[in-house]
CHARMM internal coordinates of N, CA and C (Angstrom, degrees):
IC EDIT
DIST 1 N 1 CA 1.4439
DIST 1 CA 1 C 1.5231
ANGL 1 N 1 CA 1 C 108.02
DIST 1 C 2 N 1.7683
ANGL 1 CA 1 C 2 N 121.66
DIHE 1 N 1 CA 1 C 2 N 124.78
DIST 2 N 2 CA 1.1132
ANGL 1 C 2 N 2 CA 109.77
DIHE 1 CA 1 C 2 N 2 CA -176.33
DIST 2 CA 2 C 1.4993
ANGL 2 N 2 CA 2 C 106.19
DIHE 1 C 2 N 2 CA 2 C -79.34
DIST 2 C 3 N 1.5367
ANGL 2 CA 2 C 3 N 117.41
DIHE 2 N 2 CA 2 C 3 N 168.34
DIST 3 N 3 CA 1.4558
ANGL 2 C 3 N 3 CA 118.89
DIHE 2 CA 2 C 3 N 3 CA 138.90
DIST 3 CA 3 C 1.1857
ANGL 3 N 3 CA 3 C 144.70
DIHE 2 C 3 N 3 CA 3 C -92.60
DIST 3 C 4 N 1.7850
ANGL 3 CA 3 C 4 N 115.23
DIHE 3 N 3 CA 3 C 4 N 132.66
DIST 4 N 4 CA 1.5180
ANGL 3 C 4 N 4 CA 135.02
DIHE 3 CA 3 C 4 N 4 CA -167.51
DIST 4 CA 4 C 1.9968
ANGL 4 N 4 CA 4 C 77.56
DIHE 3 C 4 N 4 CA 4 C -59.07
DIST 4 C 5 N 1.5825
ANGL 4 CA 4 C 5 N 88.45
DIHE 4 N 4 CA 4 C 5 N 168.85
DIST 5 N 5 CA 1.2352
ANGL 4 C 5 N 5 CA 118.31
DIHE 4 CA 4 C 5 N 5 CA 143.94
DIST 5 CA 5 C 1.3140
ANGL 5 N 5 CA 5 C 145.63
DIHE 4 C 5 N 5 CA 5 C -63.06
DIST 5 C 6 N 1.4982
ANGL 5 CA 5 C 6 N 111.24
DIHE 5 N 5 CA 5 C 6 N -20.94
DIST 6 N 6 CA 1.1788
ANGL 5 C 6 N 6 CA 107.24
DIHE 5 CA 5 C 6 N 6 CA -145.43
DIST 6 CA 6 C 1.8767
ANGL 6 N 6 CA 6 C 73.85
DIHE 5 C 6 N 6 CA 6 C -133.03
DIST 6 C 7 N 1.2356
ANGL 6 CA 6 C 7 N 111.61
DIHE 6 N 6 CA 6 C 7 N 6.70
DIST 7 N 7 CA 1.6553
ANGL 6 C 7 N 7 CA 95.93
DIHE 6 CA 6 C 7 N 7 CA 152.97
DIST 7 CA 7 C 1.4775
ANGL 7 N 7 CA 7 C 147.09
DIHE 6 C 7 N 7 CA 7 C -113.15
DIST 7 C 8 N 1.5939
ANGL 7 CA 7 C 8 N 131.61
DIHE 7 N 7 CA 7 C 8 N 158.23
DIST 8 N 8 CA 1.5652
ANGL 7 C 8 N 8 CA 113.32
DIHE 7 CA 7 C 8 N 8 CA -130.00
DIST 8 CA 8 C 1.8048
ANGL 8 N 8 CA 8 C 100.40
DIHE 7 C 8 N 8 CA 8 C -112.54
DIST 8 C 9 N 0.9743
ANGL 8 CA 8 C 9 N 100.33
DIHE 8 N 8 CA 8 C 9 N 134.30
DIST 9 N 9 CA 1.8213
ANGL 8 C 9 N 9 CA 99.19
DIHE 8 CA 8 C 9 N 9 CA 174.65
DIST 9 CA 9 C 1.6827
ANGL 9 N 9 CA 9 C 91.33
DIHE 8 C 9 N 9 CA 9 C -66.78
DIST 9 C 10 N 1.2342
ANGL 9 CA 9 C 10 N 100.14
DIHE 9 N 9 CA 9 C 10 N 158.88
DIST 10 N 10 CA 1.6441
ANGL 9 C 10 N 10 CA 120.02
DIHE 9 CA 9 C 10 N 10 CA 168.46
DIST 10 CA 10 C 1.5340
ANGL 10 N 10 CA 10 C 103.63
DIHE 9 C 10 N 10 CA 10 C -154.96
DIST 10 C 11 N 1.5790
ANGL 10 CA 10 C 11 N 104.58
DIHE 10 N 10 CA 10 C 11 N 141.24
DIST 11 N 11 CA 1.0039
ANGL 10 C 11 N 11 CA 104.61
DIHE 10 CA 10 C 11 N 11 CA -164.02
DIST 11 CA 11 C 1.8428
ANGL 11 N 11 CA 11 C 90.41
DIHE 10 C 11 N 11 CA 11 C -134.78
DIST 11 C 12 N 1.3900
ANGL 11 CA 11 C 12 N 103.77
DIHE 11 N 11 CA 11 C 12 N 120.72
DIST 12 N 12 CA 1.8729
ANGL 11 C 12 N 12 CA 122.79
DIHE 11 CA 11 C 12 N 12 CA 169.46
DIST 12 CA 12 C 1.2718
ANGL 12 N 12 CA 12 C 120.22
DIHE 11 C 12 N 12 CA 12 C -45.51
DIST 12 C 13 N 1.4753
ANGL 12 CA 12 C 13 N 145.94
DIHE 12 N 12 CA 12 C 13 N 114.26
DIST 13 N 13 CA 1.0514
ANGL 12 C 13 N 13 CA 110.95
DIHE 12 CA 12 C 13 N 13 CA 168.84
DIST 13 CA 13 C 1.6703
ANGL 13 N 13 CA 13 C 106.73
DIHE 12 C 13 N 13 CA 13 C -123.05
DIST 13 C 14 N 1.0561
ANGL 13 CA 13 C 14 N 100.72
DIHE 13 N 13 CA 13 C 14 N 123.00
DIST 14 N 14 CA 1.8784
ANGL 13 C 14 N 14 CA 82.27
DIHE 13 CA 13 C 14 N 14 CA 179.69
DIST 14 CA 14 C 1.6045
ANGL 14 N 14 CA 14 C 132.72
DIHE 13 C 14 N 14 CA 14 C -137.50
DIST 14 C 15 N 1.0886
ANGL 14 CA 14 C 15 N 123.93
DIHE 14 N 14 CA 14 C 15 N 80.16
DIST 15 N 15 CA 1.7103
ANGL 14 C 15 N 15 CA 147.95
DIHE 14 CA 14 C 15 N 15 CA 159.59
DIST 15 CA 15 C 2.0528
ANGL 15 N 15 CA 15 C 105.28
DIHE 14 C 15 N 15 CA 15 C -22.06
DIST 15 C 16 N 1.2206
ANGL 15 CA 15 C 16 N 104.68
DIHE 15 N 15 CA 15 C 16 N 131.24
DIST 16 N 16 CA 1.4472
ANGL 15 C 16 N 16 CA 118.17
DIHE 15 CA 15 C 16 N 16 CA 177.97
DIST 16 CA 16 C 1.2319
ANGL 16 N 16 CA 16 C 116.35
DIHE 15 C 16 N 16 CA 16 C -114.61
DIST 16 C 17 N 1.7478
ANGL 16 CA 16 C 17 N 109.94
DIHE 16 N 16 CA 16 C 17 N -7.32
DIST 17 N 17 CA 1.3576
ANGL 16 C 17 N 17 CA 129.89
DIHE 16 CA 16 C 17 N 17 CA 173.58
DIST 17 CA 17 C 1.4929
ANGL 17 N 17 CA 17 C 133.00
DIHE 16 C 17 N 17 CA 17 C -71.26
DIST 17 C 18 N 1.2543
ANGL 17 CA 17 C 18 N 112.64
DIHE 17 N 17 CA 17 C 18 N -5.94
DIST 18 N 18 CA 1.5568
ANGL 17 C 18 N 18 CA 128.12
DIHE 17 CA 17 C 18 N 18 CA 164.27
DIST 18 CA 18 C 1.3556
ANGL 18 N 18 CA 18 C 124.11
DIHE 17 C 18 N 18 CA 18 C -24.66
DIST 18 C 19 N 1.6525
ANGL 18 CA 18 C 19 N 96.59
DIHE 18 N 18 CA 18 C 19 N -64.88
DIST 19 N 19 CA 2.2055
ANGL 18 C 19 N 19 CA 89.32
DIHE 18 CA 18 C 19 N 19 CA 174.32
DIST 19 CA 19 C 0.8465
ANGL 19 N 19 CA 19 C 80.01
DIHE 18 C 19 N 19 CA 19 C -74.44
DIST 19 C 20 N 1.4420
ANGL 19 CA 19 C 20 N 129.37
DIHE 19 N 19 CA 19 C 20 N -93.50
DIST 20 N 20 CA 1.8247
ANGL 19 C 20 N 20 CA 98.46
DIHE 19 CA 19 C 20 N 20 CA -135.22
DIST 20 CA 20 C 1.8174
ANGL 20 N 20 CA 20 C 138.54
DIHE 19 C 20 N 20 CA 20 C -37.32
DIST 20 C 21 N 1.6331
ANGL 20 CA 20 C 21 N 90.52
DIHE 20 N 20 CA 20 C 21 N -22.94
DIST 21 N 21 CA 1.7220
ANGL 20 C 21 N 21 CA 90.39
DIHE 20 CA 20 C 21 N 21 CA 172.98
DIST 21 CA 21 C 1.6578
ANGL 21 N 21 CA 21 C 97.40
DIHE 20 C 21 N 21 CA 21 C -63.30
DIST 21 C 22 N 1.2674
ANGL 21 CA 21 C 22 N 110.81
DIHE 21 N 21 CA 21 C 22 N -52.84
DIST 22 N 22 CA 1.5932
ANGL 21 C 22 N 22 CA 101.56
DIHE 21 CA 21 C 22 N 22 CA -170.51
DIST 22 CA 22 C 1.2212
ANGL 22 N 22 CA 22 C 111.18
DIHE 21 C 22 N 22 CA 22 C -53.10
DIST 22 C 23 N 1.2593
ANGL 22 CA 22 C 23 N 132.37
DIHE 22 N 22 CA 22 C 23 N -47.23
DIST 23 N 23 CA 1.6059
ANGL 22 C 23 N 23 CA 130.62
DIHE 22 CA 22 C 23 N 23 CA 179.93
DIST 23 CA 23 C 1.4203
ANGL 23 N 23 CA 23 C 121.66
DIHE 22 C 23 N 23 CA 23 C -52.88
DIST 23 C 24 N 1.5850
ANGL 23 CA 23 C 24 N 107.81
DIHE 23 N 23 CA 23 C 24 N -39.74
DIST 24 N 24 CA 1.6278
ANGL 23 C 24 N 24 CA 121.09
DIHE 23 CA 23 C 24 N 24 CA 158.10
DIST 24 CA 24 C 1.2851
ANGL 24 N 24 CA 24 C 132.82
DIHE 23 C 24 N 24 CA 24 C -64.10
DIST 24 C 25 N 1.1088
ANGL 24 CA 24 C 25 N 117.11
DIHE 24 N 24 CA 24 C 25 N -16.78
DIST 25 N 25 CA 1.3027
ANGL 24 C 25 N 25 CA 136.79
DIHE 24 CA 24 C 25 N 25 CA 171.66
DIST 25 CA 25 C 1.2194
ANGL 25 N 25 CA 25 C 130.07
DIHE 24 C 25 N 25 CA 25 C -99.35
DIST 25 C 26 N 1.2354
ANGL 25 CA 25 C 26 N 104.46
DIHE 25 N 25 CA 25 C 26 N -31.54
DIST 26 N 26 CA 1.9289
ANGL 25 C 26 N 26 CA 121.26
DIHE 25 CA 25 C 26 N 26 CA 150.51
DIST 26 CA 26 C 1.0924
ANGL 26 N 26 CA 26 C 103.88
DIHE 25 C 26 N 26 CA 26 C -40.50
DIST 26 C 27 N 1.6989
ANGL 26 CA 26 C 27 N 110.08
DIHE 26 N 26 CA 26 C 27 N -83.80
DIST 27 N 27 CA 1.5493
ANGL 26 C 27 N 27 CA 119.49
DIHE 26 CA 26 C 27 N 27 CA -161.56
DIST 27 CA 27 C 1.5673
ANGL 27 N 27 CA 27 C 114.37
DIHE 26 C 27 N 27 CA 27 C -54.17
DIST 27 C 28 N 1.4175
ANGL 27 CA 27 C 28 N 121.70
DIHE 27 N 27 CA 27 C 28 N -18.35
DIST 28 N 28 CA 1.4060
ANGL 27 C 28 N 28 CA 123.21
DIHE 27 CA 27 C 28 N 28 CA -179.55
DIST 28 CA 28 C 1.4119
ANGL 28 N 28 CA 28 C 92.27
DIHE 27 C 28 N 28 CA 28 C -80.79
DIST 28 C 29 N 1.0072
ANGL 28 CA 28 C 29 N 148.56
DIHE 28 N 28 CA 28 C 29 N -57.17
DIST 29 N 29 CA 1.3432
ANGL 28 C 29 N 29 CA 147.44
DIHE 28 CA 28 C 29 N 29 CA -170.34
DIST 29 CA 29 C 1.3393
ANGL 29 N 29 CA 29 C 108.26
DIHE 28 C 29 N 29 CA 29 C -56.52
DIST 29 C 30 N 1.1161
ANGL 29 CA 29 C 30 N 128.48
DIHE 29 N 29 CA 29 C 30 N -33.76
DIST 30 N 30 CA 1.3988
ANGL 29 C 30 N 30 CA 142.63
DIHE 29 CA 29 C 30 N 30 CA -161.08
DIST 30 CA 30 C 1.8823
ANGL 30 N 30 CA 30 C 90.34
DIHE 29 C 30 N 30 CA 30 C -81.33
DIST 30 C 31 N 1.4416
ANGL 30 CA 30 C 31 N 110.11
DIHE 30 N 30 CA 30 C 31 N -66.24
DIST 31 N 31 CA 1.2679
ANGL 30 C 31 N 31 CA 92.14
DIHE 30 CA 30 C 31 N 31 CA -175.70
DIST 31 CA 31 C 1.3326
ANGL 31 N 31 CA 31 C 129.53
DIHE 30 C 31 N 31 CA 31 C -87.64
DIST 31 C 32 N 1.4780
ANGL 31 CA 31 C 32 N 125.02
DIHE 31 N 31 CA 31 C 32 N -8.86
DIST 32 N 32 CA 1.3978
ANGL 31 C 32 N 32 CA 102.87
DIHE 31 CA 31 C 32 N 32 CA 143.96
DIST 32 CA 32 C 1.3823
ANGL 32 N 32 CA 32 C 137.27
DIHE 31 C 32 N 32 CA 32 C -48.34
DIST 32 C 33 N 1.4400
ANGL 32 CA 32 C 33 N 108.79
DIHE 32 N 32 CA 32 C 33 N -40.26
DIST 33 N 33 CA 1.7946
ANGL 32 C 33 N 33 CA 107.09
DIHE 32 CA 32 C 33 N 33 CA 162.83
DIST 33 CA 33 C 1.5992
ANGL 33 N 33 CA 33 C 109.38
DIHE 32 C 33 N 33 CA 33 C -52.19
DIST 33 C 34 N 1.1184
ANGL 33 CA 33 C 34 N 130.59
DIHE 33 N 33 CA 33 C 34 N -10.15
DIST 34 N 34 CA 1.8845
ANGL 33 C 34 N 34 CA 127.25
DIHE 33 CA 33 C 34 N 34 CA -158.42
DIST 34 CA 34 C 1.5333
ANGL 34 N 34 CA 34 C 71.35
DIHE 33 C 34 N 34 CA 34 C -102.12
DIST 34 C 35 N 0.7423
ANGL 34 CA 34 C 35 N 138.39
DIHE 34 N 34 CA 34 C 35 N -83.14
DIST 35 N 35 CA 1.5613
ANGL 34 C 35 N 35 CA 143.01
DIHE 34 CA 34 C 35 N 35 CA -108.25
DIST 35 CA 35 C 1.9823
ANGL 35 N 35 CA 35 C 75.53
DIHE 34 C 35 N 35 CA 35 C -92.46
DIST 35 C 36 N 1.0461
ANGL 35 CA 35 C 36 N 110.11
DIHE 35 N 35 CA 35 C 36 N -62.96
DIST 36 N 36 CA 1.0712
ANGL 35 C 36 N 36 CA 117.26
DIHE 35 CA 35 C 36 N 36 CA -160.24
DIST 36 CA 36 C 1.6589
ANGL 36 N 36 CA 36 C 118.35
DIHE 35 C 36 N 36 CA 36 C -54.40
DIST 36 C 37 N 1.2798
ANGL 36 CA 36 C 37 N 105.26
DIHE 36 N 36 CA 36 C 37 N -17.58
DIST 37 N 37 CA 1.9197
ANGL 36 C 37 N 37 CA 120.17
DIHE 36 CA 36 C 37 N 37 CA 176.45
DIST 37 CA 37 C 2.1055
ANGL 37 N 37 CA 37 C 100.86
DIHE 36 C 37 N 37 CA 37 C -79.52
DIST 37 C 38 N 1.7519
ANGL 37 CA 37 C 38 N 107.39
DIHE 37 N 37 CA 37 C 38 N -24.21
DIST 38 N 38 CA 1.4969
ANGL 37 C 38 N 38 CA 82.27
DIHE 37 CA 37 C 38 N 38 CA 175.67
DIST 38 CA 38 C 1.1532
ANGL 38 N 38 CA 38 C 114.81
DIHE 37 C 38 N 38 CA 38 C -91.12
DIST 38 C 39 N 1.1797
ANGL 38 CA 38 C 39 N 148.50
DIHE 38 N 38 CA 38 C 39 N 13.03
DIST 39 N 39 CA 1.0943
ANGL 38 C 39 N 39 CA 153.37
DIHE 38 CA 38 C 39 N 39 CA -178.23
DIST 39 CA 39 C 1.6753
ANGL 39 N 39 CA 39 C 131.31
DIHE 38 C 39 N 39 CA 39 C -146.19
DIST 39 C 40 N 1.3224
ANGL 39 CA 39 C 40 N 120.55
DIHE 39 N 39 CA 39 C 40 N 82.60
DIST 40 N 40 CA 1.5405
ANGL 39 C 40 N 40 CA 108.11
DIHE 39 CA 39 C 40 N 40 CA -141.54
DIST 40 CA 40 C 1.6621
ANGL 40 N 40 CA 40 C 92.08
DIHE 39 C 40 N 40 CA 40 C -120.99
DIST 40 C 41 N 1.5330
ANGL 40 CA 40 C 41 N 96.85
DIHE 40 N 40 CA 40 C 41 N 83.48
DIST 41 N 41 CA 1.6772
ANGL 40 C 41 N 41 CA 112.18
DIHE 40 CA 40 C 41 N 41 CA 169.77
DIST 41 CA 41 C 1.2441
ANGL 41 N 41 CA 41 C 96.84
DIHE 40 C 41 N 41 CA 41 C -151.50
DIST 41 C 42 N 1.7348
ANGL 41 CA 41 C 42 N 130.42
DIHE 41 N 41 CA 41 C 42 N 143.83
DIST 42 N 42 CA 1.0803
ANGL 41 C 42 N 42 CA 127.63
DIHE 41 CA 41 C 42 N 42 CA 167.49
DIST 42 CA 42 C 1.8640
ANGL 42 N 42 CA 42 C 156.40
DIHE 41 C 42 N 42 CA 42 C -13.77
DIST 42 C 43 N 2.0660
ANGL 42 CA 42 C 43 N 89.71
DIHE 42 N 42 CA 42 C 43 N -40.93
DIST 43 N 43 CA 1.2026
ANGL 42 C 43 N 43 CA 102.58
DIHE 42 CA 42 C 43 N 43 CA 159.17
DIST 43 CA 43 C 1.1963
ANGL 43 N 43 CA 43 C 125.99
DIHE 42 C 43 N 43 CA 43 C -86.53
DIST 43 C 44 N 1.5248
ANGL 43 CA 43 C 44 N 112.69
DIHE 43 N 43 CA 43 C 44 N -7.71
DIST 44 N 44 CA 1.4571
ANGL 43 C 44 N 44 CA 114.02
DIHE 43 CA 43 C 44 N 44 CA 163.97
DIST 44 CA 44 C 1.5139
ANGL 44 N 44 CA 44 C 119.66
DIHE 43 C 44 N 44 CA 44 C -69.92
DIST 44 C 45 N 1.3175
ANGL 44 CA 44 C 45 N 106.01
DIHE 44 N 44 CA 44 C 45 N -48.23
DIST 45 N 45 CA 1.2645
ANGL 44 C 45 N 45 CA 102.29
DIHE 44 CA 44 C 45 N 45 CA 168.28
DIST 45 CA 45 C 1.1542
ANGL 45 N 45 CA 45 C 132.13
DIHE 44 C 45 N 45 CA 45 C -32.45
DIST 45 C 46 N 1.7080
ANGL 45 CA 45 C 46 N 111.49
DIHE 45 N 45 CA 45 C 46 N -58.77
DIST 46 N 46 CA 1.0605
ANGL 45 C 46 N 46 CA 118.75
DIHE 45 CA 45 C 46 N 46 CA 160.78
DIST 46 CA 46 C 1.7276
ANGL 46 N 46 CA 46 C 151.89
DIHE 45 C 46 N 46 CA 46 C -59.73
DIST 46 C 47 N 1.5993
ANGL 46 CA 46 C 47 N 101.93
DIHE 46 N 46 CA 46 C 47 N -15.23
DIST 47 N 47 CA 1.4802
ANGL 46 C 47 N 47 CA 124.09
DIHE 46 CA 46 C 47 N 47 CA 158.11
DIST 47 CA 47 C 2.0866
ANGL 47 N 47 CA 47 C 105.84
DIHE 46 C 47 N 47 CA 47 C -80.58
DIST 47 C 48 N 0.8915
ANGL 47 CA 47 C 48 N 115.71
DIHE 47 N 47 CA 47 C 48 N -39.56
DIST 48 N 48 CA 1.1995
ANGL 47 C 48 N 48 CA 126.39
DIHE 47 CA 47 C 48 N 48 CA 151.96
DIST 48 CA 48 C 1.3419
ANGL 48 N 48 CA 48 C 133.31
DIHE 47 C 48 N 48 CA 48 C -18.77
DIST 48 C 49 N 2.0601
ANGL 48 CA 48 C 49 N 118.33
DIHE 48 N 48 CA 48 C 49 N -73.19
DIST 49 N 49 CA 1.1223
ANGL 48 C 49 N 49 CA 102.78
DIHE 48 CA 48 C 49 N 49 CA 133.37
DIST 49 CA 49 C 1.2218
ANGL 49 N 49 CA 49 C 136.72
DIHE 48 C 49 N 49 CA 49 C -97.75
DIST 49 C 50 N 1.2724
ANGL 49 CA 49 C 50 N 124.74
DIHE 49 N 49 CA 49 C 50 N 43.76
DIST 50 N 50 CA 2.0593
ANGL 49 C 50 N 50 CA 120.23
DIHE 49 CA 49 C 50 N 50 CA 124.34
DIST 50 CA 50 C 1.0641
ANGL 50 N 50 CA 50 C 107.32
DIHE 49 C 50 N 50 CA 50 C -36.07
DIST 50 C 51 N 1.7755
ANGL 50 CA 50 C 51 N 105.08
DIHE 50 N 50 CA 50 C 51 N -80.13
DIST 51 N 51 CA 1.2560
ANGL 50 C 51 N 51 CA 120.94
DIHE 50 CA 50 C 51 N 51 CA -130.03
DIST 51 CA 51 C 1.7304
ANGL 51 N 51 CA 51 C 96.51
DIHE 50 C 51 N 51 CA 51 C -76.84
DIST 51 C 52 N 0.9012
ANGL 51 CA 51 C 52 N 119.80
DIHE 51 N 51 CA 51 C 52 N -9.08
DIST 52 N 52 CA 1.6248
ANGL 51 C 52 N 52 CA 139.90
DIHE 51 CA 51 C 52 N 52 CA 172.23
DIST 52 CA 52 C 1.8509
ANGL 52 N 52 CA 52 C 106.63
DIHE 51 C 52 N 52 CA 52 C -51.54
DIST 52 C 53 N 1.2205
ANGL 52 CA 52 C 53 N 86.33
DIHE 52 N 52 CA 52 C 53 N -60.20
DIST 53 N 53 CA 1.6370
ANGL 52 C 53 N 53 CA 114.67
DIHE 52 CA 52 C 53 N 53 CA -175.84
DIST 53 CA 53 C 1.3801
ANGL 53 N 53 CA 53 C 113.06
DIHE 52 C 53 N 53 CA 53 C -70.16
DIST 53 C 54 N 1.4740
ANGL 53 CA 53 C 54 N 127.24
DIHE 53 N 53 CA 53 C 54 N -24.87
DIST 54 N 54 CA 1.3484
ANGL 53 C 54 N 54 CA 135.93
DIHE 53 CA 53 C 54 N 54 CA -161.17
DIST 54 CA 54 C 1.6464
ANGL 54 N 54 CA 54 C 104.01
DIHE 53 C 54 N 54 CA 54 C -119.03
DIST 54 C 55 N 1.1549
ANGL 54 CA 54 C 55 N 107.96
DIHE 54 N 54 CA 54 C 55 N -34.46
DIST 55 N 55 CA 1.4561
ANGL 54 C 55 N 55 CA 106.88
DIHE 54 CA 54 C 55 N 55 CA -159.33
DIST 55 CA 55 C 1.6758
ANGL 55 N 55 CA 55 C 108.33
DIHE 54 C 55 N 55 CA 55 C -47.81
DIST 55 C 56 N 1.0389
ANGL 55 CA 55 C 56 N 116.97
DIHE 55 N 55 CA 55 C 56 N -23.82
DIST 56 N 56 CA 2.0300
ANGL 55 C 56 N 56 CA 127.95
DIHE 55 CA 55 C 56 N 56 CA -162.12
DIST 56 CA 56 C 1.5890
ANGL 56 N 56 CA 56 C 85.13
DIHE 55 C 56 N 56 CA 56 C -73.48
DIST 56 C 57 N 1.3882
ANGL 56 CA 56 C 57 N 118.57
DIHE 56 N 56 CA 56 C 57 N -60.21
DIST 57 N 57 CA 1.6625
ANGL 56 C 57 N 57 CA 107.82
DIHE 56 CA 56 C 57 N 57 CA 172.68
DIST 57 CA 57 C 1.4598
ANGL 57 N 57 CA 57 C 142.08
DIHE 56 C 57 N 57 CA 57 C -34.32
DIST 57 C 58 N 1.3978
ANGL 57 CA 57 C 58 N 92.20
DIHE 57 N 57 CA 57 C 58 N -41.83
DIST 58 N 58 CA 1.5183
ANGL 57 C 58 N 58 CA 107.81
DIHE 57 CA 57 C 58 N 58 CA 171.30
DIST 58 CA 58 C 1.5852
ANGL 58 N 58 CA 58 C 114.86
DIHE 57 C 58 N 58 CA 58 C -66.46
DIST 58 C 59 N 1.3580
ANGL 58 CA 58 C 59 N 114.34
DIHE 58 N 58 CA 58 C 59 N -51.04
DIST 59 N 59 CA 1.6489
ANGL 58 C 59 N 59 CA 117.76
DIHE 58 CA 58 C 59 N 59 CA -176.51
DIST 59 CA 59 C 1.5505
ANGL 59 N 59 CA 59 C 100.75
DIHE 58 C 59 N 59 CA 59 C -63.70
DIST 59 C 60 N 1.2494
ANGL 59 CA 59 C 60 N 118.04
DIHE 59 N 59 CA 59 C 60 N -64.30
DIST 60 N 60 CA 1.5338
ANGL 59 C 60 N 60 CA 80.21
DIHE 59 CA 59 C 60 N 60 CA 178.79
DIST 60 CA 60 C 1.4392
ANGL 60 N 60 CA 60 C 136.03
DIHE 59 C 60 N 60 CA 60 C -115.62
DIST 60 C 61 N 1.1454
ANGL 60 CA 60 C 61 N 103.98
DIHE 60 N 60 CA 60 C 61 N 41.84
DIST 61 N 61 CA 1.8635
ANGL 60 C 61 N 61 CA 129.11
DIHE 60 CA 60 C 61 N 61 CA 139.42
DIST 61 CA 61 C 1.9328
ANGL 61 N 61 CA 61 C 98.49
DIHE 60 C 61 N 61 CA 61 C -42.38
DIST 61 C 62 N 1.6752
ANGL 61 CA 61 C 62 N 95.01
DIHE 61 N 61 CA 61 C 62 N -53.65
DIST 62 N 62 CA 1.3371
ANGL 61 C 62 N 62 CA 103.00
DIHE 61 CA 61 C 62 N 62 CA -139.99
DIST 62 CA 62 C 1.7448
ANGL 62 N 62 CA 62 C 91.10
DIHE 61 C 62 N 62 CA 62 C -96.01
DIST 62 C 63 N 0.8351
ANGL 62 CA 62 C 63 N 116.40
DIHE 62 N 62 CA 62 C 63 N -27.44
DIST 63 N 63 CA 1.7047
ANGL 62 C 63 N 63 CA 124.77
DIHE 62 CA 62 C 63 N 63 CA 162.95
DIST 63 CA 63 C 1.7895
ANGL 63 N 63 CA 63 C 110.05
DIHE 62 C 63 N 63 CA 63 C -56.69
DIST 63 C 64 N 1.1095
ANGL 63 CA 63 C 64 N 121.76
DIHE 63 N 63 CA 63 C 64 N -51.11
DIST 64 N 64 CA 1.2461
ANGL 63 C 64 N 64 CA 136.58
DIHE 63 CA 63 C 64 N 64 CA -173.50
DIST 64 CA 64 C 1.7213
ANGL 64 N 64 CA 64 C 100.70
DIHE 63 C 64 N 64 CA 64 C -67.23
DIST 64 C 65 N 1.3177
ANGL 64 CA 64 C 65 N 130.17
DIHE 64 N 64 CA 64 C 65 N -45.40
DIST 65 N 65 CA 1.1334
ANGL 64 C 65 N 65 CA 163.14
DIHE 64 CA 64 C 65 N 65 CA -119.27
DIST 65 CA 65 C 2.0958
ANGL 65 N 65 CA 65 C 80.04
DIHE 64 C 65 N 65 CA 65 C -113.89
DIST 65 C 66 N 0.7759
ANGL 65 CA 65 C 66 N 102.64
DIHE 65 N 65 CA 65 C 66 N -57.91
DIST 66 N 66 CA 1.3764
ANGL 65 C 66 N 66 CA 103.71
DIHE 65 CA 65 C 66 N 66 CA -156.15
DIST 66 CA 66 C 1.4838
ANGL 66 N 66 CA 66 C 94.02
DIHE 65 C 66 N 66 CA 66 C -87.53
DIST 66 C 67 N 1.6093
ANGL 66 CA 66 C 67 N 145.36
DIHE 66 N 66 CA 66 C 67 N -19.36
DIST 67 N 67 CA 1.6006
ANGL 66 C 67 N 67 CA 144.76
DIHE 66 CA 66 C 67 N 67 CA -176.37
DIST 67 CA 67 C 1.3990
ANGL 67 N 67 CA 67 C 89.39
DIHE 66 C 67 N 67 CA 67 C -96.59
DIST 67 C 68 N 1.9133
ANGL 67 CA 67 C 68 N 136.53
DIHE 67 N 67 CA 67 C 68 N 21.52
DIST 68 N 68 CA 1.0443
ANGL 67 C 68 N 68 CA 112.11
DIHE 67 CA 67 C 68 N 68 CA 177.96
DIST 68 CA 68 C 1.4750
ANGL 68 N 68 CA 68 C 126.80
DIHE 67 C 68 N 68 CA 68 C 72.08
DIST 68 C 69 N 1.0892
ANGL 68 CA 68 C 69 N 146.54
DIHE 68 N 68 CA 68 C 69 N 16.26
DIST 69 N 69 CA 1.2472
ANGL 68 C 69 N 69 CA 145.40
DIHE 68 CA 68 C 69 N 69 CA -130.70
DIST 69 CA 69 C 1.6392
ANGL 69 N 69 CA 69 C 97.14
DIHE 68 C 69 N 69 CA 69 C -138.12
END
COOR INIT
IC SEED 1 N 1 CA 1 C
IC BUILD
């Protein structure tokens, strides 16, 4: 069957990753509010989300850290 002109490619796209973005995106939100309540001046904010961004490193740095490993 040829194709007209005047008809449109479409292309599917479909992601199953939805909760978990929301769940990941929760908890980032979540700890910028933590971090962000001890220190409530601008550059805190901004060390805030760092430590937002970093904190998952630290736990299991410190998880790893503690099985000896």
């Amino acid at each position: 069957m040829a194709k007209t002109s005047n008809e449109k490619m479409v292309k599917v796209v479909r992601s199953d990753q939805g909760q978990l973005a929301l769940l990941l995106f929760t908890a980032y939100v979540g700890a910028v509010i933590y971090f962000f309540q001890q220190d409530l001046t601008v550059w805190g904010f901004i060390v805030a989300l760092l430590k937002a961004i970093f904190w998952p490193a630290y736990v299991v740095f410190e998880a790893l850290s503690g099985f000896g490993v």
